[in-house]
N, C-alpha and C positions, 0 to 999 in steps of 0.2 A: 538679698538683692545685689547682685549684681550688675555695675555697671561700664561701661564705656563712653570717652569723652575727646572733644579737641576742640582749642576756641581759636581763632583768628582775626586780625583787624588790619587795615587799609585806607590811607590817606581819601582813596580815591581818585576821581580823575580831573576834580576843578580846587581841591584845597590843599594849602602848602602844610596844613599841621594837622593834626587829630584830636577831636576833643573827643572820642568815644574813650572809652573804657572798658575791661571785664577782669572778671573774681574767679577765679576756678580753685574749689578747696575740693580734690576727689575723697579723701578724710572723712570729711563732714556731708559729703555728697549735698554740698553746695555753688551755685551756679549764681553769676549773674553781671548783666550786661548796664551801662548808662551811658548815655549822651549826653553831654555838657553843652551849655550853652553860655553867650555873657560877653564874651567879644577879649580880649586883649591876653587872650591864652588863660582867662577866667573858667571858662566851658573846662578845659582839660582839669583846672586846678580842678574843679566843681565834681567833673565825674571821679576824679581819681578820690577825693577824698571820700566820696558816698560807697564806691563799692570796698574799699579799706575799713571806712565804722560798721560797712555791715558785715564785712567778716569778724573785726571782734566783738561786737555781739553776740554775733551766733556760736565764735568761740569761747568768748563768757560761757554760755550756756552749752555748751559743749556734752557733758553729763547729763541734764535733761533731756537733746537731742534725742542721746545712745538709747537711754532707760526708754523712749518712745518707740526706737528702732529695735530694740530687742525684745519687745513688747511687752513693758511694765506698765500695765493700766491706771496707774495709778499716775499718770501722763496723758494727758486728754489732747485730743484734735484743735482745740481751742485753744490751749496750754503755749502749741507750737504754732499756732496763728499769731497770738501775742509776743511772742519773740519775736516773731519775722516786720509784726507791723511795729516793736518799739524801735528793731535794728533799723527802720527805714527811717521813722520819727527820727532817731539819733544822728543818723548822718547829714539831716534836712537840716537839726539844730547847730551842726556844725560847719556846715557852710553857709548857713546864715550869720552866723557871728563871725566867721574869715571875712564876711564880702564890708560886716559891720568895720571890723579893722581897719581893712584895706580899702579904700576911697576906689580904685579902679576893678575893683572888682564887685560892687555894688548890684545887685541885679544878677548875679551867677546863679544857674541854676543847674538840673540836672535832670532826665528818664531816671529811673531806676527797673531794673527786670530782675525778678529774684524768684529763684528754681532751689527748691529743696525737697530729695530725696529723702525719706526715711519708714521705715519698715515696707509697708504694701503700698505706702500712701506716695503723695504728690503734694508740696505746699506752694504756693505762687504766694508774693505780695507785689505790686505794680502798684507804677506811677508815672505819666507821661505817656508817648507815643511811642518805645519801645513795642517789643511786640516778642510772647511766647505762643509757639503753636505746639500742638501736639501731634504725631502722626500713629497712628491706630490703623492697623489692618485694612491699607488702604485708602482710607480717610485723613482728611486735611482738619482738626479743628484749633481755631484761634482761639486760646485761651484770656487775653488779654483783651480788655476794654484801650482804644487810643483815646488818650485826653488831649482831642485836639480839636480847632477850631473847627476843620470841615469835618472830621466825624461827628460833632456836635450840629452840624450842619445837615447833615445827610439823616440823621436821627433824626430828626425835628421836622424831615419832608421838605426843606426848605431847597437842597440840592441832592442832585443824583451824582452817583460818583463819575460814570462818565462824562459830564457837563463841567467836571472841577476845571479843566483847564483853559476852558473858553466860559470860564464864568472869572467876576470881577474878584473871587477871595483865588484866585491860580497863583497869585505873592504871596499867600496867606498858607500855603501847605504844610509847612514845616511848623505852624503855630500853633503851641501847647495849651491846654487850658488847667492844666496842671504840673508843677513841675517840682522835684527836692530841694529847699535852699533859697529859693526866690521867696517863700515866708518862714517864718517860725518855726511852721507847724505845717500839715498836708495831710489831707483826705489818701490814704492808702486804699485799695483795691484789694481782699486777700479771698484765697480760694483753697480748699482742698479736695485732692480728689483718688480716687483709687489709682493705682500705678500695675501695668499688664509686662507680663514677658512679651516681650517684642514693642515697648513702644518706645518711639522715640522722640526730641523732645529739639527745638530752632528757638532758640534767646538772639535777634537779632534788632539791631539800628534799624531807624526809618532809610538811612543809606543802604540802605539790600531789602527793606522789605516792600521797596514803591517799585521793584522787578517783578517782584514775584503773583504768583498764584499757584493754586491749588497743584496743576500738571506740572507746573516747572520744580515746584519744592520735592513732589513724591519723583521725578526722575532724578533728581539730585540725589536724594537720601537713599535711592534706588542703591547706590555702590557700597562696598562693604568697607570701604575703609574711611574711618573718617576721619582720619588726616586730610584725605584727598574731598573729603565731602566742605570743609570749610573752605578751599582752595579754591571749590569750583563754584558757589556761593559767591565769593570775590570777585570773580574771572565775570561772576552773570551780571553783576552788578555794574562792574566797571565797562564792559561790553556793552550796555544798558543807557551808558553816560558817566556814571559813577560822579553824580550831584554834590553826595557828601561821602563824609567818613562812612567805610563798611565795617560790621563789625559782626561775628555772629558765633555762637556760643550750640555745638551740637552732643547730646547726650543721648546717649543708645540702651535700652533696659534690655541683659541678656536672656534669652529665653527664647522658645517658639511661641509665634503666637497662635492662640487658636485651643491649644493642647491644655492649658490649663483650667482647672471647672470654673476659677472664678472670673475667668476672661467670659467663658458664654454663662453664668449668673451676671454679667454687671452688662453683656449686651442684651440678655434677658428686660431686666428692668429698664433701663435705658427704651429697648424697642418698645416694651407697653406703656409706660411712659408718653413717649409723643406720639404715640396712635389716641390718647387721649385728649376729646374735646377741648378740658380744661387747660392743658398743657401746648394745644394746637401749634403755638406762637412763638416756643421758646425754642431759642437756640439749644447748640449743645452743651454749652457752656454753663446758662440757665437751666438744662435740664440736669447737668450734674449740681446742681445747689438743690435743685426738688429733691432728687437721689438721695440727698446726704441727711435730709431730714424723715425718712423713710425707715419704716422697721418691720423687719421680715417676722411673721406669724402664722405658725404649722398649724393645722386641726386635723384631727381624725376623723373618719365617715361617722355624719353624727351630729358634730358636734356642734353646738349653738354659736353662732360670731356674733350676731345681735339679736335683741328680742322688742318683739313689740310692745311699745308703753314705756320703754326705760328710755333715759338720755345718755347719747355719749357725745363722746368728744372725734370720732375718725374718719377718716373717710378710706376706704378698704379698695385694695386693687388685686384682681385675680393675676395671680403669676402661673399656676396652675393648678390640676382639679377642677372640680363643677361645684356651685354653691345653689340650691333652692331657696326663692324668696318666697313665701307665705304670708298669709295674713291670715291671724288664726290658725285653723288647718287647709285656708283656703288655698292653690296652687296660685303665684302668679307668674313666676318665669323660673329659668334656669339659666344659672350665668358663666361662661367660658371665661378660658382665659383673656382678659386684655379688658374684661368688664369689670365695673366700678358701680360701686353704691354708695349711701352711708353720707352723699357728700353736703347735704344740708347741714350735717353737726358742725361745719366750717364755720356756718354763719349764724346757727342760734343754739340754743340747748333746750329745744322743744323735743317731746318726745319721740322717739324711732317709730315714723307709721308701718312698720310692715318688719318681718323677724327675716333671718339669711343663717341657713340651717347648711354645713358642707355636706353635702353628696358623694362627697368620696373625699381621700388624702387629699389636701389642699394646702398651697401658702400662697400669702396674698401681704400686700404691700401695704403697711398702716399710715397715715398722717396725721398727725394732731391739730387740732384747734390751733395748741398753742404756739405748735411748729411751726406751722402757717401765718399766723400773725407775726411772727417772728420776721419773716421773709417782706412780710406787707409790709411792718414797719421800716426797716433797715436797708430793701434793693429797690430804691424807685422805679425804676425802669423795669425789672423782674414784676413787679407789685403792678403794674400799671397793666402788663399783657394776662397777667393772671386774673384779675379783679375785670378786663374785658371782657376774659374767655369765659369768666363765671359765668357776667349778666346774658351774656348771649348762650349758654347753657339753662339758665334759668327760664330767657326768653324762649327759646323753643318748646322746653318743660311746658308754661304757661300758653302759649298755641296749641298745643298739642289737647292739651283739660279742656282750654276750652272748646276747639272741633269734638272732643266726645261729649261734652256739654249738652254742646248746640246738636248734635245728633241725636243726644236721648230727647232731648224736647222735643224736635221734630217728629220724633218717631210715637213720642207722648202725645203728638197732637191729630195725627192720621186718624181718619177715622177706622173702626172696624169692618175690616171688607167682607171677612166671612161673613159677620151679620148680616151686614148690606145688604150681599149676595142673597140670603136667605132670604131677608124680606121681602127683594124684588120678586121672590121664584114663589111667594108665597100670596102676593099680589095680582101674580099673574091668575096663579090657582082660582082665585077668586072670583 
């Protein structure tokens, strides 16, 4: 992988000092941006020392990084999840015991944005109203949840985001609901995800990202040089009002995009994916966490994926080929790409009513029971649109039984017209 990089930062246009911060290790192809808060030039100590612990941390582990990046399997996804969330834990614990020290500096805290590159993949760990986006062929997507008071706001349907400034929390924008160093301890955010030739990748401050949107960020990153891409970032922000400190952090993955197989395999899944009912809801951020618990499964013309009467655990997604559902030898449909069965084993381990034979070469997308709970347990918010999309999946299922129900009955209860008919004609005869 190769990549390209330039970070930049700016008082702005109403503050005399800068509490932002950022980390650029190109080495470790490590990234990462924080905002300080705390008031008596605390904020700066605050960000400066988080993005410092989490460089030696991850230069600690420096060696496991590599063995990941050169693809030693024996180095898990999870592996480098756990570094990234203790390197954020460690910096939280150290500027909590600085602010312990120091009497004026009580209450410091900090964002943290943390971008690491390594082999195919993508790692994030967040915390605060910082903000990573990724830009993909085209496409604008926010990787980053803001822990902040009005997007807590705006989640909850309590406020729309254009209402924030003529509503009474408009003093309230800048307020975190999480932040490194104001406790002990902190709820990390971490994500991984596949990494594409051509994508690029914006670690900025809430100072440049209350400009922006989707058209402003892709003509910015539109230019090739990105020296000149963090400059103009600055220039949009300040131009904007420049509120607070700017700060922004831009990474470029070299490559065409488009050309590589596994860029149209991962918009493959990705598209069938959220053409699914169940998944209706999820962003794309949520839909690469479904992604990630997903496993690709070949058959040959033939060959059996489920059988009726046994129990499994998956719920199966056609990526492509044709699959025939039977029951017995009975026909009951044939299934294209982008269709799904299978998906009751989610919720119970009652037996498979009906078998799913492929009809030709086929690979299809698995899930697990276990995968799935997994996610239920651990992403509230993921857990809550998936568990909706279920019952209204199931609820339609259960409409649907019962209009053929209530039709067989009705139809059970008609009388016979041919008879009818003959009797009448036979009565007449008479």
């Amino acid at each position: 992988m190769q990549i390209e990089s330039w970070a930049a930062t700016d008082n702005g246009r109403q503050r005399d000092h800068n509490e932002d911060n950022f980390f650029v290790d190109k080495k470790l192809r490590m990234f990462v941006v924080a905002d300080g808060m705390g008031g008596h030039a605390a904020g700066e100590v605050a960000s400066s020392l988080c993005v410092r612990k989490v460089h030696d941390i991850l230069g600690e582990n420096r060696d496991l990084l590599e063995r990941f990046h050169t693809g030693d399997k024996s180095v898990s996804r999870s592996d480098i999840l756990r570094i990234l969330e203790h390197a954020v834990q460690t910096s939280c614990s150290a500027i909590y015991e600085r602010a312990k020290r120091e009497q004026e500096k009580r209450g410091m805290g900090t964002t943290c944005s943390l971008l690491l590159l390594a082999g195919d993949r993508g790692f994030i760990a967040h915390v605060g109203d910082s903000r990573i986006y990724l830009m993909r062929q085209g496409q604008v997507h926010q990787l980053s949840d803001d822990h902040s008071l009005v997007n807590e706001l705006v989640r909850r349907g309590k406020l729309k985001l254009e209402e924030i400034d003529s509503s009474p929390y408009k003093d309230y924008k800048n307020a975190v609901t999480r932040a490194v160093g104001v406790y002990e301890s902190v709820d990390v955010d971490t994500l991984d995800f596949d990494v594409l030739p051509g994508d690029q990748f914006l670690l900025c401050s809430d100072g440049l990202h209350a400009y922006l949107d989707d058209e402003k960020i892709n003509r910015v990153v539109g230019n090739t040089d990105v020296k000149t891409i963090t400059k103009e970032f600055i220039d949009l922000a300040n131009a904007g009002g420049g509120h607070d400190n700017i700060t922004n952090v831009f990474v470029r993955v070299l490559g065409a995009e488009l050309e590589d197989q596994r860029s149209k395999e991962l918009n493959l899944k990705i598209e069938v994916l959220k053409n699914m009912p169940i998944f209706k809801y999820l962003n794309y951020k949520e839909l690469v966490r479904v992604m990630n618990i997903t496993e690709v499964r070949s058959y040959k013309t033939g060959d059996e994926i489920i059988k009726e009467g046994t129990t499994g655990e998956e719920l199966y997604i056609l990526l492509d080929g044709s699959v025939r559902l039977h029951k017995d030898e009975a026909f009951i449909a044939t299934l294209e790409r982008g269709a799904h069965f299978g998906e009751m084993a989610l919720v119970d381990r009652a037996p498979r009513s009906a078998s799913a034979t492929s009809e030709s070469d086929s690979r299809l997308l698995a899930i697990s029971r276990k995968d799935f709970y997994h996610i239920i347990r651990n992403e509230s918010k993921l857990s809550v649109k998936l568990l909706w999309s279920f019952v209204q999946v199931l609820t339609e299922r259960l409409r649907k039984t019962t209009a053929d129900l209530s039709g067989a009955r009705l139809e059970a209860a008609l009388p016979d017209l041919t008879d009818h008919a003959l009797f009448e004609e036979e009565n007449r005869q008479r």
